[in-house]
N, C-alpha and C positions, 0 to 999 in steps of 0.2 A: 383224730381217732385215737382211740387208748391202745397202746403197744406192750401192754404188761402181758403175763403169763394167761393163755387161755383158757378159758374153762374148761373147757373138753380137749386136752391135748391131743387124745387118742383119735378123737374123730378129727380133728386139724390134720394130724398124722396122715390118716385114711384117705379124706379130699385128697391132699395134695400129692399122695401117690396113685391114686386113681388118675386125676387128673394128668400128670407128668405123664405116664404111662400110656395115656390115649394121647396126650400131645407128640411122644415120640414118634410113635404108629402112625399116625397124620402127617406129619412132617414127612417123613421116610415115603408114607405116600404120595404126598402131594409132588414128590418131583421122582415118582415113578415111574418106569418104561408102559406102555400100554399092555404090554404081555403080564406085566404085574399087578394089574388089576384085580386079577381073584381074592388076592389078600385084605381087598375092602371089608369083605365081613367078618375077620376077626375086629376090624376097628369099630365097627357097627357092634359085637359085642360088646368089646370095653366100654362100649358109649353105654351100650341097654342096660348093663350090670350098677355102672357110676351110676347112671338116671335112677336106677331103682331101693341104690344105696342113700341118695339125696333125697328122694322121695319119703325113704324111713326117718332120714335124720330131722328133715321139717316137722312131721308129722311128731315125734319123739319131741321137740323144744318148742312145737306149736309157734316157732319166726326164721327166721331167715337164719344161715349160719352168721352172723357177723362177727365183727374184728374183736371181741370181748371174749363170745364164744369159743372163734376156733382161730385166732391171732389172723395178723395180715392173709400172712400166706395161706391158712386153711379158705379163711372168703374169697379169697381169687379162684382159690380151686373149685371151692362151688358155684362161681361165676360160669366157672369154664365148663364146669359139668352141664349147667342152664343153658349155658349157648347152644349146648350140642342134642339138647332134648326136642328135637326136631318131630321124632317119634312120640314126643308125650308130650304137646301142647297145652294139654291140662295140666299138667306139671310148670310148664314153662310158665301158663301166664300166673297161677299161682305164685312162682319164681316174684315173677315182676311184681306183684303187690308188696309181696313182704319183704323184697329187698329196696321197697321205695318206702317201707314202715321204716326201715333200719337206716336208710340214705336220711330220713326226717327226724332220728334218733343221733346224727353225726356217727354212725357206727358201721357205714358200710360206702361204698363209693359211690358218687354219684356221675362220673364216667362209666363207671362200667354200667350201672344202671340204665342209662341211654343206651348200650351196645344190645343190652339185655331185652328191653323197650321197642327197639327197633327189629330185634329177631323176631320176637312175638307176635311183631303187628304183621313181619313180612309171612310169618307163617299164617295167617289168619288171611290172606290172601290180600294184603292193603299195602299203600307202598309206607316206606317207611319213614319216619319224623324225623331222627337228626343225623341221617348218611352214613351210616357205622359198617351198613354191610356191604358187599361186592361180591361178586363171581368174577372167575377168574374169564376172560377173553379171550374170545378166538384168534382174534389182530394179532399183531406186533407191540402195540402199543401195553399189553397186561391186563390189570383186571378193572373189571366197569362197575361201577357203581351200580346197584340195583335202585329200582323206581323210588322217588321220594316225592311225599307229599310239599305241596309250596314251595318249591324248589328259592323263590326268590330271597324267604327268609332263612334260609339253612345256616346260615355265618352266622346268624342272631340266636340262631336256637341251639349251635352248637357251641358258642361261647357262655351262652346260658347254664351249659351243664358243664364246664369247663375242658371242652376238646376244639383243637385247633382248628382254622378256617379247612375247608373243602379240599380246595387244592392242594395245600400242605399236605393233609393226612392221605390225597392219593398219590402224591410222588414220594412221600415219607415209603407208604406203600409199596411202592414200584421198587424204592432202594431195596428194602427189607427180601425183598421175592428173588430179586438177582442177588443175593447174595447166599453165601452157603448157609444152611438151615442151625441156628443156635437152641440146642437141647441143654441148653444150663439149667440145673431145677430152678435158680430164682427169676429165671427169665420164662422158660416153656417156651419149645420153640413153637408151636400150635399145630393144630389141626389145619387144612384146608381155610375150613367157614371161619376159625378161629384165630387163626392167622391175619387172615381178612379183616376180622372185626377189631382185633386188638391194634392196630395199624390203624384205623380210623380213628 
């Protein structure tokens, strides 16, 4: 993918502080006390606000943010924005076409595209293709996998889009979750769901 100066600095800029900024809120939450719970819906904000700022910027370039557009790091942050549009599904699967126009262009990732792929379909009420997402678990053991369709080709189809075998990416997982929460901007330590996904 092209690593030169983006086209739209300003909105690279935008993403990737939207994004950070609900990844820190998420993280902060995710290993909150149960009494801290209320503070859900300022993150449910930043999420509604991002979603609706992502929704202008497509709508505005008529494709996907890609790596041309708004450099590496502005497309991760619209990734991250996507994952979390839970609330605008029509946003989301729109997300997924035109960031698989842009994966078929060499201009966008075709890992996160599976992560992205797999949100949409679990939102759409189906289980998902290539095991990207998880909820965290009640056990000892951490977080589960959510439903996957053909579960016997899952190695094949996640090698397909270049993400590690199954097992890998759930104890990759598991390290990631015990350990203290990494809010570096080139990293984002994530959201909950996002966390999750990025780990698979």
């Amino acid at each position: 993918m092209n690593t030169a100066v983006p086209r739209d600095p300003d909105l690279a800029r935008e993403l990737i502080a939207r994004a950070q900024a609900a990844d820190e809120h998420w993280a902060r939450l995710a290993r909150a006390r149960p009494a801290d719970q209320p503070i859900i819906g300022r993150g449910r904000h930043l999420d509604h606000t991002s979603i609706e700022f992502l929704s202008r910027a497509i709508a505005q370039y008529g494709a996907w943010p890609d790596v041309p557009l708004v450099g590496v790091g502005g497309a991760r942050a619209a990734w991250r924005i996507a994952l979390r549009a839970d609330t605008r599904t029509d946003l989301q699967r729109v997300a997924v076409r035109m960031m698989h126009d842009a994966v078929e262009r060499g201009t966008a990732s075709l890992p996160q595209w599976a992560h992205l792929y797999d949100r949409a379909i679990l939102n759409s009420r189906k289980a998902q293709w290539y095991g990207t997402q998880y909820r965290l678990g009640s056990g000892s053991d951490g977080p589960e996998r959510l439903a996957v369709d053909e579960p016997d080709g899952l190695d094949a189809r996640r090698a397909s889009v270049g993400l590690p075998s199954a097992d890998f990416a759930l104890q990759r997982l598991r390290e990631r979750l015990a350990a203290e929460p990494s809010l570096d901007a080139g990293e984002y330590g994530g959201a909950p769901a996002v966390v999750l996904a990025d780990a698979a």
